[in-house]
C-alpha positions in Angstrom: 0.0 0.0 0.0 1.0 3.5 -0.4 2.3 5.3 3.0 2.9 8.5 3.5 5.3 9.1 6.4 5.7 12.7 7.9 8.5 13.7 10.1 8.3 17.0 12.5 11.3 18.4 13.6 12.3 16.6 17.0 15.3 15.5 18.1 13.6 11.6 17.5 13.6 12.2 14.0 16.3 9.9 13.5 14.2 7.4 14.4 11.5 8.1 11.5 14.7 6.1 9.1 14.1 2.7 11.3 10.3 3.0 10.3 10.8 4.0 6.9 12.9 0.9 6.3 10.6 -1.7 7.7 7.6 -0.7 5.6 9.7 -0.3 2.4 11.4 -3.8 3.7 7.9 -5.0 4.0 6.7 -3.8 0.6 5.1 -1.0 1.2 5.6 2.4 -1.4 6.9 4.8 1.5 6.3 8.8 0.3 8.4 10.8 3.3 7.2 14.2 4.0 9.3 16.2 6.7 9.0 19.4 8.1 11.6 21.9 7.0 12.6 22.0 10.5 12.6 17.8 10.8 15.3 18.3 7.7 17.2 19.9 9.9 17.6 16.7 12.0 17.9 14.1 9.4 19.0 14.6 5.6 17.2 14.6 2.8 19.2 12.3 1.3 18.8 9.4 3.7 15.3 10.2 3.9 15.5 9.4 -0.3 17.8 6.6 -0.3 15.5 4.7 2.2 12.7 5.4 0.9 13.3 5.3 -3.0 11.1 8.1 -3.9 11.7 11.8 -4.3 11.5 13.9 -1.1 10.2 17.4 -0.8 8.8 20.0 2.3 7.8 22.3 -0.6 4.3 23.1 -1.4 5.3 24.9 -4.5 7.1 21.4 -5.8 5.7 19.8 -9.0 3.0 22.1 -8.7 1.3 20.9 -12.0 1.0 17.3 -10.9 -1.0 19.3 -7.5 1.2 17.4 -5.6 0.1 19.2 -2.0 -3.1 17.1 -2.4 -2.3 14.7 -4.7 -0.1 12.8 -2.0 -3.0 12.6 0.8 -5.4 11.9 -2.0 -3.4 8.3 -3.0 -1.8 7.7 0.3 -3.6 4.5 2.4 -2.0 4.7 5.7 -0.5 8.5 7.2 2.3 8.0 9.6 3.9 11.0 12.1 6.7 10.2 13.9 7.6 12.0 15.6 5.6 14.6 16.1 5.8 17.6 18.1 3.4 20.1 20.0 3.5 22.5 17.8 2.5 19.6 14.7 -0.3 18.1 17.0 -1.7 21.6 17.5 -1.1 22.3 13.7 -3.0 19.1 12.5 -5.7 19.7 15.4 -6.7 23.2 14.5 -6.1 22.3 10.6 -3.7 24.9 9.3 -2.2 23.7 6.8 1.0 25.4 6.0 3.4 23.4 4.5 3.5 20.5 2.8 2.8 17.9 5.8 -0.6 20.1 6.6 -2.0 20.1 3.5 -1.3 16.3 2.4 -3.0 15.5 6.0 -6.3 17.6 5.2 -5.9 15.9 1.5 -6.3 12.7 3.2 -8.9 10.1 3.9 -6.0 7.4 5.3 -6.1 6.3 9.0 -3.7 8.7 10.8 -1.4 7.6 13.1 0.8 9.7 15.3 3.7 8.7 17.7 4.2 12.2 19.9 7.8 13.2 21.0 8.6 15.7 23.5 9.6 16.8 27.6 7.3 15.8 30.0 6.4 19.4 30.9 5.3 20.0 27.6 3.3 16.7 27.0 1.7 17.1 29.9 0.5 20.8 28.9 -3.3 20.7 29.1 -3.6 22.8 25.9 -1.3 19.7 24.3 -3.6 17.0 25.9 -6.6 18.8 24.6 -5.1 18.6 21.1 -4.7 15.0 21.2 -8.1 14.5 22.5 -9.6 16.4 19.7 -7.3 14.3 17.1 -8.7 11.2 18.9 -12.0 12.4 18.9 -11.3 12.3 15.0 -10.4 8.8 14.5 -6.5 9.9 14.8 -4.5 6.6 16.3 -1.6 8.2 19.0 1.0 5.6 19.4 2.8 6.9 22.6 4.5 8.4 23.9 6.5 6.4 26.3 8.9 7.1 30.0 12.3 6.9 29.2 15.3 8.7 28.6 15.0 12.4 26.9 17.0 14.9 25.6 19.7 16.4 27.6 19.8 14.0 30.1 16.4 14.2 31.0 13.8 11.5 32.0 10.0 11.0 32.0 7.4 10.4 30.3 7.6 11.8 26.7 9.7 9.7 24.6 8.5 8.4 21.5 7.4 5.2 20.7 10.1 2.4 19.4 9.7 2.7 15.1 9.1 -0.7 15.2 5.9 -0.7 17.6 4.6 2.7 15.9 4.6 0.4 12.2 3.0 -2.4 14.0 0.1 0.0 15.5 -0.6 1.2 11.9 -0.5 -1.3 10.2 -2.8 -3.0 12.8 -5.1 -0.2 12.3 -5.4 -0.5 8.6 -5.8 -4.0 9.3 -8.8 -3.6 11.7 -10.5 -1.3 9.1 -10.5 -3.3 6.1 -13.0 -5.2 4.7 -12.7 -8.7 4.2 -14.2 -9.9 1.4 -12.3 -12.6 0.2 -12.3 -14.4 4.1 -12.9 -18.1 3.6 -11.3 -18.2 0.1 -8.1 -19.6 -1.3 -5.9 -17.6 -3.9 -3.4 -18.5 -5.8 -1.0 -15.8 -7.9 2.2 -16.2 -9.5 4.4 -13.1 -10.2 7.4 -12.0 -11.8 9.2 -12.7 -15.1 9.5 -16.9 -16.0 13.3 -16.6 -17.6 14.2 -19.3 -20.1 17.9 -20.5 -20.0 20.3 -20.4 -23.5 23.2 -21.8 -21.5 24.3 -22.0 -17.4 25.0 -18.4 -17.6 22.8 -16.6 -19.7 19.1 -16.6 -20.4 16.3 -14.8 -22.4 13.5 -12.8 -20.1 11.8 -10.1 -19.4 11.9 -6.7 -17.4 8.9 -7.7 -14.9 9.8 -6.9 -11.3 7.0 -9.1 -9.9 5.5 -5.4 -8.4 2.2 -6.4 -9.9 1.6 -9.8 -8.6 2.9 -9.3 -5.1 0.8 -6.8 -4.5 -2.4 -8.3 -5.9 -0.9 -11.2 -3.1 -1.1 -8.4 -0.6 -4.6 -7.4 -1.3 -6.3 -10.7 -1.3 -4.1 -11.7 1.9 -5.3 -8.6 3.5 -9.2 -9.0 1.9 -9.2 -12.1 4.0 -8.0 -15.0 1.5 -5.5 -18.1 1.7 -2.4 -16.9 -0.3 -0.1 -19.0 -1.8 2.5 -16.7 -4.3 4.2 -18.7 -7.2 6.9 -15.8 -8.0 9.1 -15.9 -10.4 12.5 -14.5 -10.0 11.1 -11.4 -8.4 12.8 -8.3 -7.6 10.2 -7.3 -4.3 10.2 -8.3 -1.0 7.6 -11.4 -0.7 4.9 -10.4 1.9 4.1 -11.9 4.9 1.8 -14.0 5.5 1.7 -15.5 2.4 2.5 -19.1 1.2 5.9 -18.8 -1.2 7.0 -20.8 -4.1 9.6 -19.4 -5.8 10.5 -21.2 -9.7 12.3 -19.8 -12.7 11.2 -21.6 -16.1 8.1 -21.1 -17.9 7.8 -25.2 -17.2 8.3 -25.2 -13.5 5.3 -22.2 -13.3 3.5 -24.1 -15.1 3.8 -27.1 -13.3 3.1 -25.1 -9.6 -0.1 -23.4 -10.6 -1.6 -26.6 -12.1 -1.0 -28.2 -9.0 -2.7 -25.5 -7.4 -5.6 -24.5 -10.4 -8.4 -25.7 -7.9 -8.0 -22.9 -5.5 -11.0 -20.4 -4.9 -9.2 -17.7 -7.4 -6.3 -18.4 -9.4 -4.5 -15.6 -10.4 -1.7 -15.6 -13.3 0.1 -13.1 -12.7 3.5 -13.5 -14.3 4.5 -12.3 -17.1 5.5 -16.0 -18.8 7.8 -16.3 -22.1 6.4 -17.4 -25.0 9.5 -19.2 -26.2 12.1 -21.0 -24.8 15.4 -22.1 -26.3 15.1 -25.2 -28.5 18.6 -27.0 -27.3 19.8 -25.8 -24.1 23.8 -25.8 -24.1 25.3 -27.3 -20.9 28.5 -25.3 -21.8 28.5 -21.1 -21.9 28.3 -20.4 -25.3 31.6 -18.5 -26.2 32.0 -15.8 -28.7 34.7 -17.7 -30.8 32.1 -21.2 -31.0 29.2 -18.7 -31.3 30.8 -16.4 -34.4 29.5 -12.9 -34.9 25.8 -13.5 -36.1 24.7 -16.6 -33.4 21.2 -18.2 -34.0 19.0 -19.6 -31.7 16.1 -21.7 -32.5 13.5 -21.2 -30.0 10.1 -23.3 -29.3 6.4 -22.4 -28.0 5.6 -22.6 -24.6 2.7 -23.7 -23.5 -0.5 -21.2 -22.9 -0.9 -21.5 -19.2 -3.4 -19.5 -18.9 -5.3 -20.9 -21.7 -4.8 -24.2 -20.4 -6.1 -23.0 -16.7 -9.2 -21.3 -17.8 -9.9 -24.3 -20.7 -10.0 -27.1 -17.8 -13.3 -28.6 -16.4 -13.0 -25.6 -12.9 -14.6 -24.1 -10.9 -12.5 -21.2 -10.3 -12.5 -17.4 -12.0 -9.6 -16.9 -14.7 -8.4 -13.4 -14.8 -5.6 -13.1 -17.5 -3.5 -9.8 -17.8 -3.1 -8.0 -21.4 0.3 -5.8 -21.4 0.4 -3.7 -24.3 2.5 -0.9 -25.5 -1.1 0.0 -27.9 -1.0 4.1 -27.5 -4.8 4.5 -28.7 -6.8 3.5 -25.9 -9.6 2.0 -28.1 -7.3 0.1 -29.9 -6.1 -1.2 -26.3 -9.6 -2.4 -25.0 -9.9 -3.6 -28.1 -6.6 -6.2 -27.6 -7.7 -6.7 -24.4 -11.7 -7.8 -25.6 -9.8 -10.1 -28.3 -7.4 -11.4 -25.8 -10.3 -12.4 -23.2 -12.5 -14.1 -25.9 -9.1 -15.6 -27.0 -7.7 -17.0 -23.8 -11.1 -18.6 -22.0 -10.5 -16.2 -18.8 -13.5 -14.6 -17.0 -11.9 -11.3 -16.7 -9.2 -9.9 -18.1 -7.1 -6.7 -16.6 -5.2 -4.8 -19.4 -2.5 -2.2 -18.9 -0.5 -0.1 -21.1 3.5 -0.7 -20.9 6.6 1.0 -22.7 10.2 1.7 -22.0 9.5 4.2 -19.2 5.7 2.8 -18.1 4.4 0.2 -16.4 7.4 -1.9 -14.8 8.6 -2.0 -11.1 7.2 0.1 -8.4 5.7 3.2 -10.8 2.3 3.7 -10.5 -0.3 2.6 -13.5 -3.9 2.3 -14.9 -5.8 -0.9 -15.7 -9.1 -1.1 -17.2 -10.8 -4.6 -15.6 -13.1 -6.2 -18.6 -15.2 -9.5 -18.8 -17.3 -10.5 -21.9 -19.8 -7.2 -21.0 -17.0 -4.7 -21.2 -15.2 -2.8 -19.0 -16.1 -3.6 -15.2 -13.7 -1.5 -13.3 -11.2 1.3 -14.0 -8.4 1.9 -11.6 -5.1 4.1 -11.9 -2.6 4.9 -8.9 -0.1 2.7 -6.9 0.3 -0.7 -7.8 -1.3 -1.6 -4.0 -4.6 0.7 -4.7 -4.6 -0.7 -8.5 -4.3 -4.3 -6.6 -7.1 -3.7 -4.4 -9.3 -2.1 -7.0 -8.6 -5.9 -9.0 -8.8 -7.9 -6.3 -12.6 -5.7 -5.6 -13.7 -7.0 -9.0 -13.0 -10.0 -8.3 -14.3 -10.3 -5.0 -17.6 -8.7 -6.5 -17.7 -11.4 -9.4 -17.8 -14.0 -6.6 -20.1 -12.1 -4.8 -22.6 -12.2 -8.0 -25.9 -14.6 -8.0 -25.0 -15.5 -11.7 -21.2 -16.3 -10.6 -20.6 -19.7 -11.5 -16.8 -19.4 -11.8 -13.4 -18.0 -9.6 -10.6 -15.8 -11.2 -7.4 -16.3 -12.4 -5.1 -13.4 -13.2 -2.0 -13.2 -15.7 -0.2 -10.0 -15.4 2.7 -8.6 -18.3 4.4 -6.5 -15.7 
């Protein structure tokens, strides 16, 4: 999921790195948006490299993308730590003058909050009316906690260990979700299936797997049994998610047959169509190769079309990546592709050199044999959700005689 993490300009800053690094360890897209006082504390540039997006305190940055809204508009979880009595009475009274303010009022997210400060100021009544009021408004405070302060100091003020700050939110989003899928089993594979030409090299693909894990992630947190057939991904796995890792187009094949009788099988790999017709058990050198080397290659077989062409009882989703610029022309792939394939719903998405791979955000159109049933553009964890909504609405249908599968090209 997308998570926007805001830092106020405490000495406990620091800490805000340890709990940027576990939700990016854990998957999660991490957006960091400090104070220009919290930048003071802690560098930009650690901030960045942790997180792996851009960071900015600016209101008046990429101000044609809108971005002072356009972060609390996408973000699914808001994180403060820490946060300081002048941010809590900010965010209680709603001004909203710098980029932390405004992406908080932007935002629908659960807010959570881990305070940091001295004990004579925590205990302030004006700050404990602010935290009451942000209570009152469905905020979650974390903290804070007795220990050791600044300048030798002690009492109750410190902030909440990182570590139990990103359990409490994520705990809240959990606790607010629906569950839709509870009861069911899913099945996904991800990643890019990679077809050997000798023990060194190989022909594949640029997927990073984003895609599929985070459809794994949805329909984990949507209630469902996961099991995640990834192929040489390039993402953390989630938790709490069966893992089988393969390599070949054969071997992925093999696992999700095995497993094609789950609720909702979802293809999500992006799998080669070829493989190489005479593997050498030797690397291939330049001098036996010459200057123009040929390889043969040979079909692989249509997983999903096999899947969604067996006697089941599960829905087939496939996934249509195509670098079509018209978007009629597109759905238009995509309509062929579903009719083509057997699948129950089909998810296309537009790719290029610069769109679509890795952890960018993107826009899928969701169609089955009516047309289009869901539109959805953002993160790759709010595009997940929207799919794994579909889906969950397909099985939800009187008429629904059938569980999905998904194939994803990313």
């Amino acid at each position: 999921m997308r998570v926007v993490v805001g830092i106020s300009g405490g000495i406990a800053a620091y800490k805000a790195a340890l709990a940027i690094r576990e939700l990016v360890q854990a998957g999660h897209d991490v957006h960091v948006v400090p104070t220009a006082s919290a930048l003071r504390f802690i560098g930009r540039p650690t901030l960045e490299a942790l997180s792996r997006n851009p960071v900015t305190d600016e209101v008046f940055d990429d101000v044609a993308a809108v971005r002072h809204v356009a972060l609390g508009q996408s973000a699914d979880l808001i994180v403060v730590l820490p946060v300081t009595a002048n941010t809590l009475a900010k965010l209680a009274t709603g001004l909203a003058d710098d980029l932390l303010g405004t992406t908080v009022l932007a935002s629908r997210a659960p807010l959570v909050l881990a305070p940091a400060m001295h004990t004579e100021m925590w205990e302030q009544p004006v700050v404990q009316a602010n935290v009451r009021t942000l209570v009152e408004r469905g905020a979650t405070v974390v903290g804070p906690v007795a220990g050791e302060l600044t300048g030798g100091d002690t009492g109750l003020g410190r902030m909440a260990e990182p570590s139990e700050v990103v359990a409490a939110a994520l705990a809240r989003v959990a606790a607010t979700a629906d569950r839709p899928l509870a009861g069911r089993s899913l099945v996904v594979s991800a990643g890019g299936t990679r077809e050997p030409i000798d023990p060194v090299r190989f022909l594949g693909n640029r997927s990073s797997g984003a895609m599929g894990v985070a459809l794994a992630e949805a329909a984990r947190d949507a209630g469902a049994a996961v099991t995640l057939v990834g192929a040489n991904l390039h993402v953390p796995v989630p938790r709490g998610v069966e893992t089988i890792e393969v390599e070949t187009t054969a071997q992925l094949r093999s696992r999700m047959l095995e497993r094609a009788d789950a609720d909702v099988v979802v293809m999500a790999a992006a799998v080669a169509d070829y493989r190489v017709d005479g593997v050498s058990d030797e690397k291939r050198s330049k001098e036996s190769w010459g200057d123009a080397p040929t390889l043969t290659l040979a079909l692989n077989p249509d997983i999903l079309r096999e899947i969604a062409g067996q006697p089941r009882s599960s829905l087939v989703v496939g996934f249509a990546a195509e670098t079509e610029a018209d978007d009629d022309a597109l759905l238009q792939r995509g309509r062929d592709k579903l009719a083509r394939k057997g699948a129950d719903l089909l998810v296309v998405n537009r790719v290029g050199h610069d769109e679509g791979f890795g952890h960018v955000d993107t826009r899928v159109r969701v169609l089955d044999a009516d047309g289009v049933v869901a539109d959805a553009a953002g993160s790759k964890a709010s595009v997940a959700r929207a799919i794994i909504d579909a889906i969950a609405q397909r099985l939800a249908a009187p008429t629904a005689s059938t569980t999905p599968t998904i194939q994803e090209r990313q």
